[in-house]
LOMI-929273 format. One record per residue (C-alpha): residue number from 1; chain; y, z, x. Coordinates in nm, 2 decimals, decimal comma, m for minus. Example, Ala and Ser with C-alpha at 12.3 -4.5 7.8 and 13.67 -1.06 7.14 Angstrom:
<sites>
(1 A (m0,45 0,78 1,23))
(2 A (m0,11 0,71 1,37))
</sites>
This chain:
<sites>
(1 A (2,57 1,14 m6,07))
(2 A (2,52 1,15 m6,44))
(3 A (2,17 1,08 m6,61))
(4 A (2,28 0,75 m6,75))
(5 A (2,34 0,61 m6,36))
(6 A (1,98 0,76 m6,27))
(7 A (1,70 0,55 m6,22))
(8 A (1,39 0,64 m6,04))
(9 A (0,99 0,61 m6,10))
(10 A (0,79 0,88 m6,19))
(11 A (0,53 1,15 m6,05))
(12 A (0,34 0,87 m5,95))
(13 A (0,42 0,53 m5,74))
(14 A (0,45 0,31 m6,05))
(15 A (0,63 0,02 m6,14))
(16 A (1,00 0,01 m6,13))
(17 A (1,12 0,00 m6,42))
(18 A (1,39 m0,26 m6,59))
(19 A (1,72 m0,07 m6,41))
(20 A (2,00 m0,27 m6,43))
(21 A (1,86 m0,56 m6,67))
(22 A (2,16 m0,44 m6,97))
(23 A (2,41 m0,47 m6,68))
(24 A (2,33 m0,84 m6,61))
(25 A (2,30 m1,00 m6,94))
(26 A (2,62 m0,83 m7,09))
(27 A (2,75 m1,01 m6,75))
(28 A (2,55 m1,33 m6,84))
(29 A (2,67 m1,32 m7,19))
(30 A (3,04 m1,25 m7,13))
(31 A (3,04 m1,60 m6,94))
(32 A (2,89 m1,79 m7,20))
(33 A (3,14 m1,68 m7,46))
(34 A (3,42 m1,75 m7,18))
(35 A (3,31 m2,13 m7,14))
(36 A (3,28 m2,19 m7,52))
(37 A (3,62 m2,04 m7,59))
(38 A (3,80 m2,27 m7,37))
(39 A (3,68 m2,65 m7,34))
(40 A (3,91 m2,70 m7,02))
(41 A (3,78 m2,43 m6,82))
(42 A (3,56 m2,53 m6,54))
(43 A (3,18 m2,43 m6,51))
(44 A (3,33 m2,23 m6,16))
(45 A (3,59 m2,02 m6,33))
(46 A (3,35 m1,95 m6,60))
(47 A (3,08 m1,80 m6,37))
(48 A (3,09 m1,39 m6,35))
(49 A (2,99 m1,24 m6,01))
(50 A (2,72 m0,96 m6,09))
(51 A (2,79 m0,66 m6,01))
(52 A (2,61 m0,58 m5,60))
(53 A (2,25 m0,45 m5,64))
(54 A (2,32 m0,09 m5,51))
(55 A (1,94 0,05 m5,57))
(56 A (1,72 0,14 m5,29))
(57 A (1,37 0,30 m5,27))
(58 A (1,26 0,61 m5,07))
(59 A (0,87 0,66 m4,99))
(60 A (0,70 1,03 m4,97))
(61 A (0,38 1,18 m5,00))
(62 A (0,25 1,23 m5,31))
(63 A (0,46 1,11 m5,53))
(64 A (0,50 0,79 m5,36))
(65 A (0,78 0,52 m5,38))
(66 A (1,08 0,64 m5,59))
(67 A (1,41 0,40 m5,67))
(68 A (1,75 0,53 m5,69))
(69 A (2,05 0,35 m5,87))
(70 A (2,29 0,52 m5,65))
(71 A (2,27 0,83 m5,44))
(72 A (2,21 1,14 m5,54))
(73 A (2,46 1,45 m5,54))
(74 A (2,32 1,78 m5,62))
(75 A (1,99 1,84 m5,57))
(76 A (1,71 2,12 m5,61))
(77 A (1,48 2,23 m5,36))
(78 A (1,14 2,51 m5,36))
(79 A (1,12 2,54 m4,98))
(80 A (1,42 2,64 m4,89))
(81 A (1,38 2,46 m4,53))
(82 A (1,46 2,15 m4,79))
(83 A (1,79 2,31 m4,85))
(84 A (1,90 2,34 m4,47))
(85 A (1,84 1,97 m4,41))
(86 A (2,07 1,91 m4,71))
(87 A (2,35 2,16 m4,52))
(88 A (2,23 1,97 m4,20))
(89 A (2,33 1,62 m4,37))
(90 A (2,66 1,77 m4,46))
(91 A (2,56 1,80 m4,85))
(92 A (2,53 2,25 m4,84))
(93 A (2,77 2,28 m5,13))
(94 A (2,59 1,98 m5,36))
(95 A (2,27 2,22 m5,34))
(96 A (2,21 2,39 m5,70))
(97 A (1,86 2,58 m5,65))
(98 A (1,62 2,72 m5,42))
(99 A (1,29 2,86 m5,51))
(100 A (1,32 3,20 m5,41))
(101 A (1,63 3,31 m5,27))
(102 A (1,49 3,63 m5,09))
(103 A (1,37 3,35 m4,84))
(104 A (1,70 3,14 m4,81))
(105 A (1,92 3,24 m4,50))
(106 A (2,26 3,06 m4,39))
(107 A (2,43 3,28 m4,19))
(108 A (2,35 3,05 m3,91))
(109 A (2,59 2,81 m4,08))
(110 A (2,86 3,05 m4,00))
(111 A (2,87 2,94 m3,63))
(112 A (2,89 2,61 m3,69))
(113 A (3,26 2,48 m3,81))
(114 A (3,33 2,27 m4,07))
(115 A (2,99 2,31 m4,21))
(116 A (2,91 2,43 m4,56))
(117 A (2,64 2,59 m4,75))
(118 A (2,60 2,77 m5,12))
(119 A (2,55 3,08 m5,06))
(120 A (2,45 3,16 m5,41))
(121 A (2,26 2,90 m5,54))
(122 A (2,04 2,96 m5,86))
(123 A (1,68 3,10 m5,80))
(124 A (1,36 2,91 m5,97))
(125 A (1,14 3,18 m5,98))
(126 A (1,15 3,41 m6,30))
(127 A (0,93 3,70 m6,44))
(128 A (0,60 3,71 m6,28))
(129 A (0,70 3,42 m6,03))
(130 A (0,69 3,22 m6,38))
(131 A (0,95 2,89 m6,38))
(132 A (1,08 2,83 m6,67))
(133 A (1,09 2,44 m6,72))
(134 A (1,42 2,42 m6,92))
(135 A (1,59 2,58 m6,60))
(136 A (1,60 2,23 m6,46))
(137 A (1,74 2,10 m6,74))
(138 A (2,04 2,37 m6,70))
(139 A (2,07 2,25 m6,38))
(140 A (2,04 1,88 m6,44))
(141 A (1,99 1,85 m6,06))
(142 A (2,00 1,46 m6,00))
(143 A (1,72 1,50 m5,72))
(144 A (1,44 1,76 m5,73))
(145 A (1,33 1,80 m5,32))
(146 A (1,03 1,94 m5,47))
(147 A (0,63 1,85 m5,39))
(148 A (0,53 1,83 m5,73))
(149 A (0,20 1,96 m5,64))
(150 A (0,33 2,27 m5,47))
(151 A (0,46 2,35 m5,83))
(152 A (0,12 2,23 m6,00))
(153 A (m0,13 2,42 m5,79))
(154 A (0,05 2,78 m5,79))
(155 A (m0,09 2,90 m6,13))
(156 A (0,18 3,14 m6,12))
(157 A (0,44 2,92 m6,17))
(158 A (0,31 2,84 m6,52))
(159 A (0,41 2,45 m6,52))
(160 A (0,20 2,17 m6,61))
(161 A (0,21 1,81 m6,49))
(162 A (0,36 1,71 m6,86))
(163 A (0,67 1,94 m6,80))
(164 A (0,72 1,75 m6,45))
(165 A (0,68 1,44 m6,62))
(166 A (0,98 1,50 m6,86))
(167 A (1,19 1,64 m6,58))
(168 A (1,17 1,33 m6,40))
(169 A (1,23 1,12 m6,70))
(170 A (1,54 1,34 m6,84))
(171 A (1,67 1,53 m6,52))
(172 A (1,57 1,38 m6,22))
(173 A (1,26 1,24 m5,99))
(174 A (1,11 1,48 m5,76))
(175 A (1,10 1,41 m5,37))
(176 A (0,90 1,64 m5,15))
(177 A (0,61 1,75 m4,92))
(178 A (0,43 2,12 m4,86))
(179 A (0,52 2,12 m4,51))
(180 A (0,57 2,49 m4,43))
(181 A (0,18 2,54 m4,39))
(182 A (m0,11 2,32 m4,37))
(183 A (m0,36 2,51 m4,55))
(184 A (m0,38 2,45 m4,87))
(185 A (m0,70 2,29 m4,98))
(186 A (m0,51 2,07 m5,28))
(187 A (m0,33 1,93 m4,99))
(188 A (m0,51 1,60 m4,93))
(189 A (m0,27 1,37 m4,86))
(190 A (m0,03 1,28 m4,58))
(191 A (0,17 1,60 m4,42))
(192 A (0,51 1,52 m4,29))
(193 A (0,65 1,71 m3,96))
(194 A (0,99 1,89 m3,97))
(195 A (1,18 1,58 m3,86))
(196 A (0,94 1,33 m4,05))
(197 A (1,08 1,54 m4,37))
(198 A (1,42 1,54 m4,22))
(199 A (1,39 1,20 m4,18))
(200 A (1,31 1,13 m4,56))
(201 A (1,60 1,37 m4,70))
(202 A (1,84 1,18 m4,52))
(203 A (1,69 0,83 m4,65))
(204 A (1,74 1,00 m5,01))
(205 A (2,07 1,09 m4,99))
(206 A (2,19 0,76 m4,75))
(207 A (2,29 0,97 m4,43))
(208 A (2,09 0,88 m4,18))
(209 A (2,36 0,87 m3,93))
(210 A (2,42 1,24 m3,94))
(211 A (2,00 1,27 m3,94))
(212 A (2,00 1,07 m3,61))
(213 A (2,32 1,28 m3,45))
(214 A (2,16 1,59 m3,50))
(215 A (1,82 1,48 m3,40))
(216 A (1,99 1,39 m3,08))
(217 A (2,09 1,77 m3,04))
(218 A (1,73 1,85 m3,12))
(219 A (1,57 1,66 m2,86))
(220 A (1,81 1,76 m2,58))
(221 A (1,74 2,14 m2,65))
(222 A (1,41 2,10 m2,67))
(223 A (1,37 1,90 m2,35))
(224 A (1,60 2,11 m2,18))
(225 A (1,37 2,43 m2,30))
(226 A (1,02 2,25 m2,21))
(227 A (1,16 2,16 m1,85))
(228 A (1,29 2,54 m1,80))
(229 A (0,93 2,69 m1,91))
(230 A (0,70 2,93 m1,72))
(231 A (0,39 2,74 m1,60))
(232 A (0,16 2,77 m1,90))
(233 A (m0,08 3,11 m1,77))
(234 A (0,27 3,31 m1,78))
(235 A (0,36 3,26 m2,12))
(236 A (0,21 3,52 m2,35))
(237 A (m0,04 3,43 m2,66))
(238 A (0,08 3,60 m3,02))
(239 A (0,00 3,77 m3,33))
(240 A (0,21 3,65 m3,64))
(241 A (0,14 3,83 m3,95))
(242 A (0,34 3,97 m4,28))
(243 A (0,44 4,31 m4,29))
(244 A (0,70 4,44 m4,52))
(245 A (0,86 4,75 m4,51))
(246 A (1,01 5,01 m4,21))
(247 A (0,67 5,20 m4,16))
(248 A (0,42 4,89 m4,20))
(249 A (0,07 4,98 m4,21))
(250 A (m0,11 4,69 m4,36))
(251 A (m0,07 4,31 m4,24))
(252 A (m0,14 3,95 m4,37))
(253 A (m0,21 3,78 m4,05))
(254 A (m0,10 3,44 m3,99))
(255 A (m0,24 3,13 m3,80))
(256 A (m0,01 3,03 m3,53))
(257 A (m0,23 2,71 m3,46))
(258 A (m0,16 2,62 m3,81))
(259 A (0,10 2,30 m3,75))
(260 A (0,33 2,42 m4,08))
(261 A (0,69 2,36 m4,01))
(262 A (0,79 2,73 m3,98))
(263 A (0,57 2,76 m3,63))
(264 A (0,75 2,44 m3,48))
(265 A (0,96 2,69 m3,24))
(266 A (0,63 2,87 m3,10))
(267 A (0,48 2,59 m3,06))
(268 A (0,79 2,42 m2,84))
(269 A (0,81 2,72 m2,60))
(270 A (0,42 2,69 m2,59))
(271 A (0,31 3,01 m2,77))
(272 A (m0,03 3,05 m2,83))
(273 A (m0,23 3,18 m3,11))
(274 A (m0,41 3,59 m3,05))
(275 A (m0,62 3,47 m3,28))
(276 A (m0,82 3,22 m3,14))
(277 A (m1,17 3,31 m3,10))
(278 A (m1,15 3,65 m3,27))
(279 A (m1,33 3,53 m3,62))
(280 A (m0,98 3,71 m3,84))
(281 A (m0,93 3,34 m4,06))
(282 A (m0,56 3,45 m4,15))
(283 A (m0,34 3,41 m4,42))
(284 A (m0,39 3,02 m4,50))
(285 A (m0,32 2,99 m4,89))
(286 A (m0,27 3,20 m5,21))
(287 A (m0,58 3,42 m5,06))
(288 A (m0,47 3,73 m4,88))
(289 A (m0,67 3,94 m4,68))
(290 A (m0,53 4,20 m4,45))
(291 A (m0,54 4,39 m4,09))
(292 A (m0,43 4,72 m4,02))
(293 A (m0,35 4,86 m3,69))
(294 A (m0,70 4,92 m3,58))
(295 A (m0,77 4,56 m3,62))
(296 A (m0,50 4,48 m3,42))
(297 A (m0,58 4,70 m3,17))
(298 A (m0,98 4,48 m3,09))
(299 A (m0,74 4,15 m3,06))
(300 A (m0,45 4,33 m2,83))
(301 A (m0,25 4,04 m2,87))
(302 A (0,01 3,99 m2,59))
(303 A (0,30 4,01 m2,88))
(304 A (0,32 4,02 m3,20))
(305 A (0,53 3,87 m3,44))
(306 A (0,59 3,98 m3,78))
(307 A (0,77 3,86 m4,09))
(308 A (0,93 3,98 m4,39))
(309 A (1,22 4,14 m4,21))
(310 A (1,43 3,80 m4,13))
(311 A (1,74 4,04 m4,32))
(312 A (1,76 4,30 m4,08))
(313 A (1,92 4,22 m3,70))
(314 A (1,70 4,23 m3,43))
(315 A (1,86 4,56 m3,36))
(316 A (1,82 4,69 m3,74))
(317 A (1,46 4,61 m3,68))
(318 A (1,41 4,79 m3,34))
(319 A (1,57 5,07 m3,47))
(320 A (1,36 5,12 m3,77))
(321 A (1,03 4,89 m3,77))
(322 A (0,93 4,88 m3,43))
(323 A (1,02 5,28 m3,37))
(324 A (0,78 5,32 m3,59))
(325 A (0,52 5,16 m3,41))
(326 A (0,64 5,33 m3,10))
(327 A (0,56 5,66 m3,29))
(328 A (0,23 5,61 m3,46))
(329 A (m0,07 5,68 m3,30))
(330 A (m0,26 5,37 m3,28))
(331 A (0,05 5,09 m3,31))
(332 A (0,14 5,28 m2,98))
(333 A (m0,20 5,19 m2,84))
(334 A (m0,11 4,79 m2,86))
(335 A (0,00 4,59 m2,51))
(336 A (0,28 4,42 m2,76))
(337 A (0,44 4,76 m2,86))
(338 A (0,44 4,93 m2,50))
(339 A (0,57 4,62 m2,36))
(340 A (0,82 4,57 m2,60))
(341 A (0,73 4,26 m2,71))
(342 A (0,76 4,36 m3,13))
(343 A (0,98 4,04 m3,26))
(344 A (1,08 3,95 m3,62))
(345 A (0,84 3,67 m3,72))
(346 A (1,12 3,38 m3,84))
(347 A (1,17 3,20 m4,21))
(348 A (0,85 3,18 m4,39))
(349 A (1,05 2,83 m4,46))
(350 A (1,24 2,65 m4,17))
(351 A (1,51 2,36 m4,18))
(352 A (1,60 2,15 m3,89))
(353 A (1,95 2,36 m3,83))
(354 A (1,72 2,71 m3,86))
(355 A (1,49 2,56 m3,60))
(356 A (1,74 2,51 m3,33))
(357 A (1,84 2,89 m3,35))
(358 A (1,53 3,01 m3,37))
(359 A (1,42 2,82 m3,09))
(360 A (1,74 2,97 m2,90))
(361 A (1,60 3,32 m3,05))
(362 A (1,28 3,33 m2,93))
(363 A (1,33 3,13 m2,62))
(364 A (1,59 3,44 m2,52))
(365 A (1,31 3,69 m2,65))
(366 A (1,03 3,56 m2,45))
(367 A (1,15 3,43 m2,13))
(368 A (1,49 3,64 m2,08))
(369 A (1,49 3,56 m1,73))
(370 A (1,50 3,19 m1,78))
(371 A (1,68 3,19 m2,13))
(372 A (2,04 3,34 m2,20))
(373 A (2,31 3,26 m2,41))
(374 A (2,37 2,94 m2,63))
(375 A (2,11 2,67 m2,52))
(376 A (2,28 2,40 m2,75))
(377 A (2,59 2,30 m2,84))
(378 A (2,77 2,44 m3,17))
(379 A (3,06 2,18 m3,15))
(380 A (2,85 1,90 m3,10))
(381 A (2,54 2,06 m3,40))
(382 A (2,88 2,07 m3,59))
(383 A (2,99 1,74 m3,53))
(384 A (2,71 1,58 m3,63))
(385 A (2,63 1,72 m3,92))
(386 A (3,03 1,66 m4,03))
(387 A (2,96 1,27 m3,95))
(388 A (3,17 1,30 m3,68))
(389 A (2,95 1,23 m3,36))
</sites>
């Protein structure tokens, strides 16, 4: 879609503006000089059809209402959970940019046939986590699936709301919602679940057949799941927290209560939070404290769950990260570690299509008695996100 099809309001649910006004009166006009030029016509043959009103309007928190002209193409995204509903809607290959592409994963797309996904996209974040605002002007994404304030709150990021106002006016509108966490304190309006988001995306780009297909797949698997659970007292409680690196020592502990998007998984196969109770506040915005084995060891949780290792294979990570543990003289203390229940920690961001795996993956983890093997359907995930259910 190229700028001079793109309409859309701004940061801000404002008035529409005048869209396809020029169309109509060139129409209007064209008539007029048709009737004068020929006395016999009639005032039927002289009257132009006007072109179908193909604009439609898409609502989100915090920007608000924004109009499109036609659907978007490409499109841009921070959160790169925003770029799985895109594959999951069938549009992988129209996706441009992702924040930070350390934290964009597809290789669950490769068990899915048909389905597509750049690999490669472009990468937002610059020197010092810096975004350069001409970088969406390269791009010339037509739709930005960006919260605006996600990108005006993170100092870092160095961008002000006049260079988001010029984006939207020369590039393209932003559409978007923090949904990974629900922490931040600038985050005082509405918060969107996974499939709320999903939901949106797939209003944006007019596909929200394939949304409802694989929503279908979701909701089987995750009935299916709830109805195979251990009673709630046999399901273990767990520690999630950030620790990078194959001898970890330090750790940014997480809130599993917290009702971001990433956690949606735990909380389906009803995993509860170590933390509760214990007075550790975990890692909720841009403020980091940290835990170190010792502190672990007064909470005990019953696993623990740790992130920043999503690249290795759960073997990879056994083999280095957890061995570790298993050798150091307090991790070895911990119920988690000498009951083997050590577990990569999942996408700091998480798309519907990640979700269902990583429901599968921890499902298997956890309950590997109950769980085994694939607990949806790839044919039928495939299928719907081809438009083909």
């Amino acid at each position: 879609m190229d700028a001079n099809r793109r309409r859309f309001l701004g940061l801000t649910s404002a008035a529409i503006s005048a869209g396809l006004a020029g169309c109509a009166g060139s129409a209007g006009d064209e008539a007029e000089s048709s009737t004068e030029s020929a006395a016999t016509t009639t005032e039927a043959d002289a009257t132009t059809t006007a072109p179908p009103d193909t604009s439609y309007s898409v609502t989100m928190a915090p920007v608000g209402d924004v109009t499109f002209d036609d659907v978007p193409e490409t499109f841009t995204v921070y959160e790169s959970g925003y770029a799985d509903m895109g594959i999951a809607l069938g549009k992988g290959e129209d996706l441009l940019a992702v924040g930070n592409t350390a934290r964009y994963y597809t290789d669950h797309v490769d068990e899915l046939d048909g389905v597509a996904a750049n690999t490669e996209p472009t990468q937002l974040l610059g020197d010092s986590y810096a975004i350069d605002r001409e970088l969406f002007y390269e791009l010339d994404s037509d739709v930005h699936l960006i919260d605006p304030q996600w990108l005006l709150n993170n100092g870092y990021f160095k961008l002000e709301e006049s260079d988001l106002t010029t984006v939207t006016e020369d590039v393209g509108p932003f559409v978007g919602n923090t949904i990974f966490r629900r922490t931040d304190p600038w985050h005082e309006y509405r918060y969107y679940t996974l499939y709320e988001a999903f939901e949106t995306v797939a209003q944006v780009f007019d596909r929200a057949d394939r949304y409802e297909a694989v929503k279908a797949v979701h909701d089987d698997a995750v009935a299916d799941v709830s109805a195979r659970l251990p009673s709630a007292d046999a399901r273990p409680n767990a520690l999630l927290c950030f620790g990078a690196g194959d001898e970890p020592e330090q750790f940014y502990p997480y809130r599993l209560s917290d009702r971001g998007t990433n956690k949606k998984q735990f909380r389906d196969l009803g995993i509860t939070d170590a933390l509760s109770g214990t007075g550790i506040s975990g890692l909720s915005t841009n403020d980091r404290g940290q835990i170190d084995y010792e502190t672990m060891l007064e909470v005990d949780p019953d696993s623990i769950l740790l992130r920043g290792h999503e690249s290795k294979t759960e073997q990879e990570f056994r083999d280095t990260v957890v061995a570790f543990m298993q050798e150091h003289s307090v991790a070895s203390e911990l119920t988690a570690v000498q009951e083997g229940r050590v577990f990569r920690g999942g996408p700091i961001y998480q798309g519907p299509l990640q979700h269902l795996f990583n429901l599968e993956r921890f499902a298997t983890l956890y309950f590997p008695d109950e769980f085994s093997g694939d607990l949806f359907s790839r044919d039928e995930l495939a299928a719907a996100i081809r438009g083909e259910a």
